[in-house]
N, C-alpha and C positions, 0 to 999 in steps of 0.2 A: 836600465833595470834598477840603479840604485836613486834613482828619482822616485821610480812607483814603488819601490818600497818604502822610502821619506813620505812622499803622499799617504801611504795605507798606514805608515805608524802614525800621523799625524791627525788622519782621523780619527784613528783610534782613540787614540791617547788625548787628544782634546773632549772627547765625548765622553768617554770613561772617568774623566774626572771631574765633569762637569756637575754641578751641586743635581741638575735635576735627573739626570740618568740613578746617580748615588739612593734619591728619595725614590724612586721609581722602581729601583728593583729591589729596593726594603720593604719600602710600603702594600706594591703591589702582593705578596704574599699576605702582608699582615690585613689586607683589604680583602681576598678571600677570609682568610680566618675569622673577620668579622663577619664576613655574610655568612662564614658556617653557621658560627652561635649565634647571628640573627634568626636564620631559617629555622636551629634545632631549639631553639627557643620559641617559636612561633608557634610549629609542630607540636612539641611538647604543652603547648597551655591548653588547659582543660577550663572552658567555660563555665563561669558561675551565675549564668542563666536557667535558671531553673525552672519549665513548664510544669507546671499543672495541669494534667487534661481530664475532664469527666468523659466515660464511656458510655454510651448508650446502645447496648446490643442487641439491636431487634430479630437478629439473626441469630441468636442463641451459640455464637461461637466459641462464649467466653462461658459455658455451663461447668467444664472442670477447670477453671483458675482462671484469674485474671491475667493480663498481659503485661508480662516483665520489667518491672520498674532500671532505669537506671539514671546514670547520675544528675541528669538535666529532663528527666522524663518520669513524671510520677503520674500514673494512671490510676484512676478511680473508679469503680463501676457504681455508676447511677439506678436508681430506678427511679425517680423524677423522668417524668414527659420534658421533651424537646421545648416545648412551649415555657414550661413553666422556667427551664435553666437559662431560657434564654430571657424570659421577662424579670429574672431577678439576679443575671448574672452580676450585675455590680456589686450585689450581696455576697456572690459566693469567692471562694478562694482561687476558683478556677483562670487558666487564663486561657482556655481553650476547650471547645466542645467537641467531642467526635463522635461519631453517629456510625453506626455498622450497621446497614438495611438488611433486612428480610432476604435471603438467600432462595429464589425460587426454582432457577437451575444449579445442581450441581456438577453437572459434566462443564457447565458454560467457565472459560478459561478468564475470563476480563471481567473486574468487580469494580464498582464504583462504590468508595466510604467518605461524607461528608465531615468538614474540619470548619467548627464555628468556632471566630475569635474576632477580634477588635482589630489588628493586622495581622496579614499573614505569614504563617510560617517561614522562618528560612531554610534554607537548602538540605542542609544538615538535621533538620527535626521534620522536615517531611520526607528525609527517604529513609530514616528511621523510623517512623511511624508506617507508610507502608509497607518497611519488609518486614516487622512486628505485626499486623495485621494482616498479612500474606502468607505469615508461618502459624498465625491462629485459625486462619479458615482451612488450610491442607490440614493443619490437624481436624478439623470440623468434620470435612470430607472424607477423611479414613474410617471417622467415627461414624459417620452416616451411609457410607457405603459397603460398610461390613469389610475392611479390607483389612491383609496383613501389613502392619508399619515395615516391620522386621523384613518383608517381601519386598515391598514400593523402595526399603533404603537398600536393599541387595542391587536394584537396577542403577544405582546411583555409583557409576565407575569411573577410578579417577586412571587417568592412561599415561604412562611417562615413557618417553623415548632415550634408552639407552642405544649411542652409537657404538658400533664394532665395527672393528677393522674386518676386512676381505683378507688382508695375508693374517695367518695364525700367531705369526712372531713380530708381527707389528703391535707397539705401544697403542694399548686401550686408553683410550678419550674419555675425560668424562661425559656427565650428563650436562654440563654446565657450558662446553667448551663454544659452544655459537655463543653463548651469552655475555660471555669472556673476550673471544674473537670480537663480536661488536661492539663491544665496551673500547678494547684494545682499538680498535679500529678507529671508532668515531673520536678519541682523544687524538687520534696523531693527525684525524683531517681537519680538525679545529684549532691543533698549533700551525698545522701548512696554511690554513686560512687568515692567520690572526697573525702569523709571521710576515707572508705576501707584502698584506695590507701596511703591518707600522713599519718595517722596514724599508719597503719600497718608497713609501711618502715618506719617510724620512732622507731618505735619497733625494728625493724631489726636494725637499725643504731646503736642503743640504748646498743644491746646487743655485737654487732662488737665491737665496740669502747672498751665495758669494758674487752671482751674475748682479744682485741690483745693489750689492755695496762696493762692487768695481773692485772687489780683492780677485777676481779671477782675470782681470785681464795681467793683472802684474806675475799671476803665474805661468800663465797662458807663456809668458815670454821665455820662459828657462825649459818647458816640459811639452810637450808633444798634445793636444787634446783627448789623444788617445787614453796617453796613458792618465791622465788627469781623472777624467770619468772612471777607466777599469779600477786604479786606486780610489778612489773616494766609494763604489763599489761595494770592494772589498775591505774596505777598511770600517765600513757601515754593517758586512757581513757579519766580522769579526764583532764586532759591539752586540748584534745581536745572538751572536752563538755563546757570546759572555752573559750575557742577559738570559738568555735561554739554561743555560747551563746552572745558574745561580736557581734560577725557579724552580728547576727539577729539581734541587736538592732540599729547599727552604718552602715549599709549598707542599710537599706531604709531610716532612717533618711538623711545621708549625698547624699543619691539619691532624697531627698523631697527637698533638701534646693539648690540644683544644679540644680534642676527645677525650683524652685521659683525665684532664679536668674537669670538663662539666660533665663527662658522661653520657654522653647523648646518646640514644638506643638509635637507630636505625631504621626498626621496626614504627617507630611513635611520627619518624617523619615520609610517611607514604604521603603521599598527596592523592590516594584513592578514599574508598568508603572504608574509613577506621575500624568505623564501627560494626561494622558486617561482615569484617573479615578479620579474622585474629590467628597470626603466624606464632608457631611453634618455637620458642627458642632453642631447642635443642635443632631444627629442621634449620634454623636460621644460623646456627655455629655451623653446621655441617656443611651449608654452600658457601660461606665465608673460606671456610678452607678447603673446598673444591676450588674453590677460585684463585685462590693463594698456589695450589698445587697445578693449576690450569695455568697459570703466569707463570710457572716453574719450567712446562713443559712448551711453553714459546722457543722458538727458535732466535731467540737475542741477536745469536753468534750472525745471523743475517740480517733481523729485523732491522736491528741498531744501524750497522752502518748503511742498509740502504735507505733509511729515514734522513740520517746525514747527507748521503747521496741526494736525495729528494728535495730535502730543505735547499740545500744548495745551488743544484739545478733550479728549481722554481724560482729562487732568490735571486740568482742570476739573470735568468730570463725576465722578469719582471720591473727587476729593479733599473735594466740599462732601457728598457721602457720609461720607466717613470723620469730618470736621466734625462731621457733625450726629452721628456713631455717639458722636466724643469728650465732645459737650457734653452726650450724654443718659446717660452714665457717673458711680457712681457712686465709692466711694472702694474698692470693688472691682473689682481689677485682673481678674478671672476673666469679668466682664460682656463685656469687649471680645469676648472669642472667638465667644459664640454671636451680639453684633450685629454682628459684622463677616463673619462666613459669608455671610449673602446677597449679602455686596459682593464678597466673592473671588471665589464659585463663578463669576459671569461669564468674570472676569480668568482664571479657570483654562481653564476651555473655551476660552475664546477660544485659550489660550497654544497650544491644540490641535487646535483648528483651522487655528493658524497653519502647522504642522509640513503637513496636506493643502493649504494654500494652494499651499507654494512648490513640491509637485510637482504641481499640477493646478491654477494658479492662473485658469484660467474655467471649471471645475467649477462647480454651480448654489453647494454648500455653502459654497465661498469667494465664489463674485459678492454671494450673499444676506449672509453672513454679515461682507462687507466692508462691506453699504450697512447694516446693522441696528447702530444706536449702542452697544451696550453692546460689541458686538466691534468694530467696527470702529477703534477709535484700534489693535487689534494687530493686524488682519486686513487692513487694506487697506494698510500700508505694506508687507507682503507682497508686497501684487499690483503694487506702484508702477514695481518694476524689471520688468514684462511690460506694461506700457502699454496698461492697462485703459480703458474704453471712457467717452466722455466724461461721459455721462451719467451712470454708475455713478460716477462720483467727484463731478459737480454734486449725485447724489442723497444721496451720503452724509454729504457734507459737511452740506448745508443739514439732513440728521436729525441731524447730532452738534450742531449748534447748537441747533435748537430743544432738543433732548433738554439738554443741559447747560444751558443757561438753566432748563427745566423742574425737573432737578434743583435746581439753586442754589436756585430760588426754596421749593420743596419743606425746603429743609436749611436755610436760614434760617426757617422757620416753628418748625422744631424746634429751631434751634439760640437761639430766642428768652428759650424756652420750659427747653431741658434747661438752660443754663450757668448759671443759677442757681437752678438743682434741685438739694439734697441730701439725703444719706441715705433717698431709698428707692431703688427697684430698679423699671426703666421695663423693659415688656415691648411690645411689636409693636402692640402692640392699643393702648397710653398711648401708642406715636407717632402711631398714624392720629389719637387725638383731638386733639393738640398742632396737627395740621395745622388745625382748623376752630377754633381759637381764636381771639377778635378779639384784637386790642390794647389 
């Protein structure tokens, strides 16, 4: 036992001080931080493209006002013919024509309005220009149809789903709390995902490196293979539970302090239609601190350590995979690809499953596929913020254990066997016999 724990500090401790670990888990926050204020700097730029468009209303829509100037869109109403703006348009200021036809149905629901210019519009100035043109013919249509405005905006209901509890003295939910729940959710299947992957292959690197610099066989001599793999393991865990640890605390900090700096609104970085929807700041403090108060009302005291349980689990399971994929390598580097495919394709599905978890998270495909080990270290931390049902986490739990014992034992039979294997080329078929070899 005090070998595998020289092994696990050894890893450790060589890797934690290693210059690139050191860069790595500084940088990477400050690497977020910069794609915040790239993104909220993006967001925020308001184009200094400025169209000019003449209007030609054959359709009489624009009789009480013209249609609403803003800051990249200046509308003009012509009474110049089509003909003539277009044969002398290199004359005019314009840099675009738009043409509103003659309206001959009005119950008819789909309008066609013509846009003359020298190239065409982009994305952003034609779907402002028709929902501008969309809101000038309904007004056209109220006015030609004799109808009440103040009636046709009565029909216009907006409907929000306040949940309540069935027991009376049960804690009321907010409005916000699925929103919350999915948020909370899809972050923790994105670190089980993103953990797997560099962890595991770093495992794998881990044992490459020592198998084809012949440092392993001089260990091999003092310590068990056993325990050589479960410590380098564990000692790779621990690196990244350090690593992990640091980012939770230095990546919303260094995201709080890059807000309070430049300020960035929230609101200015939707990547929807900007311009056609305009959010209320006062409605926008208000879910901010639903949300804050919806985070409050998590159950931590569970969430937390069964996220640890998870990560762990998963980590385990996968990583004496990648072990055993590293030790049966030979000094081609091209091998890892096709034995490492049976280990991903899991980790991938899972990553996609997890994406239906957090909007249907007791759906049968996330319950099953939360309690079944090979997804679930990314599929049930999902479900954790919707407070899945006892047993479905008693059951999953106790399958990710046996399963990951199972593996371990599984990848040190191979890993016994491949680390001091050289120069041939081990196929699927030379693992299963490695498995029934004695000692």
């Amino acid at each position: 036992m005090n070998k595998f724990w020289l092994i696990v500090k050894r890893e450790y401790s060589t890797r934690v001080k290693k210059r690139s670990f050191i860069l790595t888990t500084l940088l990477t926050p400050l690497a977020f931080a910069l794609l915040f204020v790239v993104v909220g700097v993006i967001f925020s730029y308001e184009s200094d493209d400025v169209n000019k468009i003449a209007v030609l209303d054959e359709a009489g829509v624009l009789a009480e006002g013209n249609i609403a100037n803003e800051k990249n869109l200046i509308f003009t109403k012509e009474t110049r013919s089509l003909d003539e703006l277009r044969e002398n348009f290199d004359n005019t200021v314009y840099d675009g024509i738009l043409l509103i036809p003659e309206i001959k149905n009005l119950y008819a629901n789909s309008y066609t309005v013509y846009y003359y210019s020298e190239k065409n519009p982009s994305l952003d100035i034609e779907t402002q220009i028709k929902n501008k043109v969309s809101n000038r013919i309904r007004e056209y249509k109220i006015a030609s149809l004799n109808l009440e405005k103040k009636q046709l905006e009565a029909l216009d209901s907006k409907v929000e789903l306040d949940p309540e509890p069935i027991d009376k003295d049960a804690q009321d939910s907010s409005k916000i709390a699925g929103v919350m729940g999915a948020f909370l959710g899809f972050s923790m299947g994105i670190i089980m995902y993103m953990a797997v992957f560099i962890y595991g292959m770093m495992v794998l690197r881990s044992v490459m490196e020592e198998k084809t610099s012949r440092i392993v066989e001089v260990m091999i001599s003092s310590v068990r293979p056993f325990q050589l793999m479960l410590g380098k393991i564990v000692g790779v865990g621990a690196v990244g539970l350090t690593q992990v640890a640091i980012w939770a605390v230095l990546i919303p900090l260094i995201a709080t302090v890059v807000n309070l700096i430049f300020g960035f609104d929230s609101s200015s970085m939707d990547m929807g239609n900007a311009a056609a929807t305009q959010v209320d700041p006062e409605e926008m403090e208000f879910l901010i601190s639903q949300g804050f108060a919806e985070l409050k009302h998590q159950n931590w005291w569970a969430i937390l350590p069964l996220f640890i349980f998870y990560f762990l689990g998963g980590y385990l399971l996968y990583s004496s995979l990648f072990a055993a994929v590293g030790s049966a390598m030979s000094d081609d580097m091209g091998e890892s690809q096709s034995l490492t495919i049976p280990i991903t394709i899991p980790v991938i599905i899972a990553f996609y499953i997890m994406f239906v978890t957090v909007e249907a998270p007791n759906s049968s495909l996330a319950v099953w596929s939360s309690i079944f080990p090979l997804f679930s270290p990314i599929v049930m931390p999902a479900r954790l913020a919707f407070q899945p049902a006892t047993w479905q986490v008693a059951l999953s739990m106790l399958l990710l254990i046996g399963t990951s014992l199972f593996f371990v034992w599984i990848s040190a039979r191979i890993y016994r066997i491949g680390i001091l294997m050289y120069g041939k080329k081990v196929s699927f078929k030379e693992l299963g016999k490695w498995l029934f070899y004695k000692e």
